[in-house]
N, C-alpha and C positions, 0 to 999 in steps of 0.2 A: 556400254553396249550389252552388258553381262548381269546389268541390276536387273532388269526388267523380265528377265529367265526366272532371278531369283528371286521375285516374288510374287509369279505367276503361280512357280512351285510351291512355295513358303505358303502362301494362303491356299493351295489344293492340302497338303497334308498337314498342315499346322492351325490355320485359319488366320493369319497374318501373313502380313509385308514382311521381306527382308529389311526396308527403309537401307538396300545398298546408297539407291539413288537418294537418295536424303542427306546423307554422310557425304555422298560426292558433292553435291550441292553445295556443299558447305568448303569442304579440301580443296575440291578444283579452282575456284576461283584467286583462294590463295597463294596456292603452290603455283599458279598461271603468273600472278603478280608477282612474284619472289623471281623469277625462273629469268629473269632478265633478259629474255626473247616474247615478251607479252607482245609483241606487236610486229615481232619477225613478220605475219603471215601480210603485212602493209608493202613487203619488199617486191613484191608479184602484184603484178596487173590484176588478176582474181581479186586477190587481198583488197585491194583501192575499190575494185565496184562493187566490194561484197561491205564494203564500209559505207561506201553511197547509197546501197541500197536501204542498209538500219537508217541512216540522217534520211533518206528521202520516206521512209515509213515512220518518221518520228513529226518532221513536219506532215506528212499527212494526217496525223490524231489528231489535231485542233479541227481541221475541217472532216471529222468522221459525226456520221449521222448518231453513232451514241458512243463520245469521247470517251466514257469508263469504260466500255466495253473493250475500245480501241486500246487503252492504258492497259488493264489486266490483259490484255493479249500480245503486249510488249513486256509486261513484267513476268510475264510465263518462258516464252519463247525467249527473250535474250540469255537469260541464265541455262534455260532447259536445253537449246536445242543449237541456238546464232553462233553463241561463243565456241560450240564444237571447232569450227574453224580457225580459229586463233589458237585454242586450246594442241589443239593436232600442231599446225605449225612451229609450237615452243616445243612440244613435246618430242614430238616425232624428228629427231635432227640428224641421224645418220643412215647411212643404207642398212645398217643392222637394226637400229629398231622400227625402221619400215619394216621391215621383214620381222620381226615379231608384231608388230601391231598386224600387217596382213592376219598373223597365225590367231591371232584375238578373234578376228573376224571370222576366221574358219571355226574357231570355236561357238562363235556365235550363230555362226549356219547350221554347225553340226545341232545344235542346245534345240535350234528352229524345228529342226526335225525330231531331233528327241520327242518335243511339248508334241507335233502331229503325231507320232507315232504313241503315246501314252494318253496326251490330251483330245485329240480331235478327235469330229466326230462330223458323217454330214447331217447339215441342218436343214429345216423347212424354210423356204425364201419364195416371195412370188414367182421369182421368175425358174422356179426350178429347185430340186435339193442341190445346196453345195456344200462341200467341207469349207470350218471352221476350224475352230480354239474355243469352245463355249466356254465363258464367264472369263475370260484370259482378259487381262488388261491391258492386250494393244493388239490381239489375234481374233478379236469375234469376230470382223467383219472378214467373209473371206476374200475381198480383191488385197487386205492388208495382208495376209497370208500370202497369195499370191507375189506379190510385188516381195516381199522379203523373202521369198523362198528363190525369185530370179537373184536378187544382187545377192544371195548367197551364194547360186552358180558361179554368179562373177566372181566367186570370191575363190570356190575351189578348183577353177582353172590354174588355177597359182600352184598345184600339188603337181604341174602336169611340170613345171622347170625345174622341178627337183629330182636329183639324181637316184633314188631311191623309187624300186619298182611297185612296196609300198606307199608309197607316198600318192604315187599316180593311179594305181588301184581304187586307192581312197577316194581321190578326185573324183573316179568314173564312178563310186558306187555313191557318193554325194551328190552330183548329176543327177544321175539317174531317181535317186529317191526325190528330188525337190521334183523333179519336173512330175515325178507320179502325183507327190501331193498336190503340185500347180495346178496339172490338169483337172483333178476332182473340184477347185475351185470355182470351174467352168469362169471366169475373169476372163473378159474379150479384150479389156484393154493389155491385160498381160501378155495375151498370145500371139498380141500383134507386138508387145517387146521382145518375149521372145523368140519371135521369126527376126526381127532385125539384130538381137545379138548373133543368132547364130550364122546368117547371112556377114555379120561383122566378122567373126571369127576365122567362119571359113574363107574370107576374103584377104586376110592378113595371113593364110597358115601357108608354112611353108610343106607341109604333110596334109592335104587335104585328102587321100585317101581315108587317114586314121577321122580326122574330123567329121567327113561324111558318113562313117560306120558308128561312131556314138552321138552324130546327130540321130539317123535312121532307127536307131534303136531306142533314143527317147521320144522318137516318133511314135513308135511301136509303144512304147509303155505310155504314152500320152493318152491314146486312141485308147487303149487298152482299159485304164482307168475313166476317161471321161466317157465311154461308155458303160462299162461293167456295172453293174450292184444299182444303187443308188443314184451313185452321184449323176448329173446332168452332164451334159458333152459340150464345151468348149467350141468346137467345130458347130455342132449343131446351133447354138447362141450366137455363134458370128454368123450364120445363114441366115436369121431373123433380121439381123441389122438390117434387110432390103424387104422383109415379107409384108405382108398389110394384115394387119391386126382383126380384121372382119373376117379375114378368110375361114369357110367355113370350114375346112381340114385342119386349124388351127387349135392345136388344145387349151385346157385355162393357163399350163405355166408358159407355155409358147403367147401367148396374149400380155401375158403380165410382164414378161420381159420383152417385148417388143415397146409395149406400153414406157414401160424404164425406159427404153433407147429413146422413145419421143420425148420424154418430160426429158429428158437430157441435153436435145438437141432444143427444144424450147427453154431451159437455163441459161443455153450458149448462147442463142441470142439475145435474152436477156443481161448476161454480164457485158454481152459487147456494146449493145445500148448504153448500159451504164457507163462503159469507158468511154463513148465517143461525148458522153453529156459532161461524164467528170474526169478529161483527160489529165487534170493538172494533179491533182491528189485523191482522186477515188473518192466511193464511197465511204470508208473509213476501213484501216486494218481490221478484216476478220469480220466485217460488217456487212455484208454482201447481204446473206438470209435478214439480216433487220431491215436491211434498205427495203430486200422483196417484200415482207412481212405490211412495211409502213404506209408503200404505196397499195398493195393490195388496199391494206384498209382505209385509206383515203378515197377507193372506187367502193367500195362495199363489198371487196371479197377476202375469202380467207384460203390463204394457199398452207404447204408444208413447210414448216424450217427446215431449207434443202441451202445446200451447198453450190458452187459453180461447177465441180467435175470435170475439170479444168484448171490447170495450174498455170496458168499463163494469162488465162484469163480472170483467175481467181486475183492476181498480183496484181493486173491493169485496172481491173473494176475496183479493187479496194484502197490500191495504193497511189494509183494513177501512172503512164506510159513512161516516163521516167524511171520508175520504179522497176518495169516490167525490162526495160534497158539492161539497167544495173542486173537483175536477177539473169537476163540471158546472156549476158557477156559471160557472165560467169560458168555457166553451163560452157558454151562455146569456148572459151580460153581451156577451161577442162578439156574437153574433147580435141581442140589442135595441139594442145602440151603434151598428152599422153600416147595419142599420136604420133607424132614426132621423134617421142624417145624410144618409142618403140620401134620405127621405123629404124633409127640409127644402132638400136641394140639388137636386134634380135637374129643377127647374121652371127654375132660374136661370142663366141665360148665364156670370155673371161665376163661378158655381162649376162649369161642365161639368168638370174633372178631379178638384174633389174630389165628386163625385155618382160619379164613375166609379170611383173607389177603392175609395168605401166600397163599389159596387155588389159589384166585384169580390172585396174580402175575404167580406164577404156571402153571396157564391155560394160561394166556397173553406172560409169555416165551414160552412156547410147538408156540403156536400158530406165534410166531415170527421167532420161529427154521423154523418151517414147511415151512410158509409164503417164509424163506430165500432163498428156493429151485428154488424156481417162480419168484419172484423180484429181481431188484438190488436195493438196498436201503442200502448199509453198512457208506454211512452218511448219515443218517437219523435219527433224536430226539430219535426214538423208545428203541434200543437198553440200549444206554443210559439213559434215566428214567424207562426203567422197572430193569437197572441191579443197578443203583440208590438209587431206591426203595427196591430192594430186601436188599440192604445191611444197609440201614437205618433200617429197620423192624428187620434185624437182629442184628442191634445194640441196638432198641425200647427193643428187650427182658430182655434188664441188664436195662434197665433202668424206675426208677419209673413211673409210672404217663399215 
C-alpha cells in the first residue's frame, strides 16, 4: 500500500523507483505459502465467489478476441492486485492486527495527502482545469485521486473510536483536507460517492448532531475549493450531466465535458451490446477497447482506445454475466458482513474499535460500489483488500486478542 508513495517520491527527488513493490512481489507470495493460512480467505462465502470469479476469467481467455493480451492481464493482476485477498486474510488474523493494518491505511491516506500537498497541481483537461499528481504513477489522472482521497476518508473515520482527543482531531483535520483536494478534482462520479457515504454514516450515527456539523463544513470547504482559483466546480460538472452541448451560453470546457458524459453513456451502451452478444465469456479479459477498435475497423471507422467507465459492465462485457455474479456477490456479502457487525457492536463500550472497523470498511465498500458506476477499475487492488479486510475482521471476531 506504502510502495507506490515510495516511488512516486524516489523518482521526484532521486530519479528512480523505490522497487518497494518489486521486493514485495517477490516475499509476498512466499511468506503467503509458508504462513499455513494461504487459503483461510476459502472459509467465507466472499472467499468462494472471489475464487469463481479468477476460474471464470481464466476460462474466458481462450474465448478473448486477443488471448495474449487476455494472459498478460491475468499475469499482471493475479500477483499485483487478486492475491491482495488471500494475502490479507493469512495475514490479517486477530482484532490487533486489523487494528494496525487499519493504522497502515491511515498512513497511507495521510502519504495521499502529503503527495497533493507537495506534489499536485491543477492541470489543463477538456472538460475543465482539475487537480492532479503530474508524472505520479497511479495519481495523474484526477477521478484516481479522487476516488483514493474518498476511501481514505473511510479510512480516518476509524480515529473518531479512539479514545484519544488527538486521535479524533486528526480524523477531522484528514476529512477535511481530502475532501478539499476531492473537490478541486471536480470528479462527478466521486461526488455522487461521496453524497452516499456521507448519507451512510449519518444514517448509522448514533450522534448525528456532531456528523451533520463536519458534514456541513466539508460542504463548505468543498464549494469553497471547487470554486476558488482555478480548479473547475464539481457541482457545476454534475449540472451539465442534463445540459445540451449546442447551447449557446455554453462555454468550450462546459461543451467538452458534457461531450465526455455523452461518449460515456455511448460506451455504456456499447459494452452492454457486448454483453448481451457475449453472455457466456465476454469479450476477452481487458479486451473491451480491442473488441471496439476491431469492429470499428471492420465498418471503416476509427474510434479512441477508451475504456467501459463502468465497472460492472467493464466485468460482463469482458468476462461474461457469470463472471459479473461472482464479482457482485462479493461486493454485497461485503457490504451485509460489515453491516451486521456493526449493527451488533456499536451500542457496546468493550467493542468501540471493532464497531469502528467495520463502520469504516463499510463506508470504503458503499463508496467503491458507487465509485464502480463511473470507473473502470475491476482490476484494481481496491476490491480485493477492502473484501480481504472485511473477511479477516470477520474472522478477528472468533478470535482472541
Amino acid at each position: 500500500m506504502l510502495s507506490g508513495f515510495a516511488n512516486d517520491w524516489s523518482l521526484r527527488l532521486f530519479g528512480t523507483k523505490a522497487y518497494l513493490s518489486a521486493v514485495t512481489l517477490i516475499l509476498l507470495p512466499l511468506a503467503w505459502l509458508f504462513s499455513g493460512k494461504a487459503l483461510r480467505g476459502l472459509r467465507s462465502s466472499a472467499g468462494i465467489c472471489w475464487a469463481a470469479f479468477l476460474f471464470w476469467m481464466v476460462l474466458a481467455t481462450p474465448w478473448s478476441v486477443w488471448r495474449g493480451g487476455s494472459a498478460t492481464l491475468l499475469a499482471n493482476y493475479v500477483p499485483r492486485a487478486y492475491l491482495d485477498f488471500f494475502y490479507t486474510c493469512a495475514f490479517v488474523t486477530s482484532l490487533r492486527r486489523c487494528r494496525q493494518w487499519m493504522y497502515v491505511q491511515i498512513a497511507s491516506a495521510a502519504a495521499l495527502l502529503i503527495s497533493c500537498a507537495a506534489l499536485g497541481s491543477i492541470g489543463d483537461d477538456p472538460g475543465g482545469a482539475r487537480f492532479r499528481i503530474p508524472h505520479s504513477l497511479f495519481y495523474a489522472n484526477s477521478n484516481d485521486v479522487a476516488f483514493a482521497l474518498l476511501l481514505g476518508i473511510s479510512s480516518f473515520l476509524f480515529l473518531f473510536h479512539r479514545a484519544s482527543r488527538a486521535g479524533r482531531l486528526a480524523g477531522i483535520a484528514g476529512i477535511l483536507l481530502s475532501t478539499f483536494y476531492a473537490a478541486r478534482t471536480g470528479s462527478r462520479g466521486c461526488v455522487i460517492a461521496a453524497a452516499a457515504m456521507l448519507i451512510l454514516i449519518f444514517w448509522l450515527s448514533r450522534n448525528r448532531g456532531k456528523v451533520a456539523a463536519i458534514g456541513l463544513t466539508a460542504l463548505g470547504i468543498a464549494l469553497a475549493a471547487s470554486i476558488g482559483g482555478e480548479s473547475s466546480s464539481a457541482l457545476h460538472r454534475l449540472s451539465l450531466l442534463a445540459s445540451d452541448a449546442s447551447a449557446p451560453d455554453e462555454t468550450e470546457s462546459d461543451m467538452a465535458s458534457v461531450a465526455s458524459q455523452l461518449q460515456r453513456e455511448e460506451v455504456l451502451k456499447t459494452s452492454l451490446r457486448y454483453t448481451l452478444s457475449y453472455p457466456l465469456f465476454g469479450v476477452g479479459p481487458d479486451q473491451f477497447a480491442a473488441a471496439v477498435s476491431r469492429d470499428a475497423a471492420e465498418a471503416g471507422r476509427q474510434v479512441p482506445w477508451i475504456g467501459t467507465h463502468n465497472t460492472y459492465t467493464q466485468v460482463s462485457s469482458e468476462c461474461g454475466i457469470p463472471a459479473l455474479i461472482f464479482y457482485v456477490a462479493v461486493i454485497g456479502v461485503c457490504l451485509r458482513s460489515n453491516l451486521r457487525l456493526y449493527r451488533r457492536t456499536r451500542d457496546l463500550a468493550a467493542y468501540r474499535e471493532l464497531a469502528g472497523l467495520s463502520r469504516c470498511l463499510l463506508a470504503g465498500t458503499l463508496v467503491f460500489a458507487v465509485s464502480a458506476f463511473f470507473f473502470h477499475m475491476a482490476y484494481s487492488p481496491y476490491l480485493p483488500s477492502l473484501a480481504g479486510f472485511t473477511v479477516a475482521l470477520q474472522f478477528a471476531t472468533r478470535t482472541p486478542g
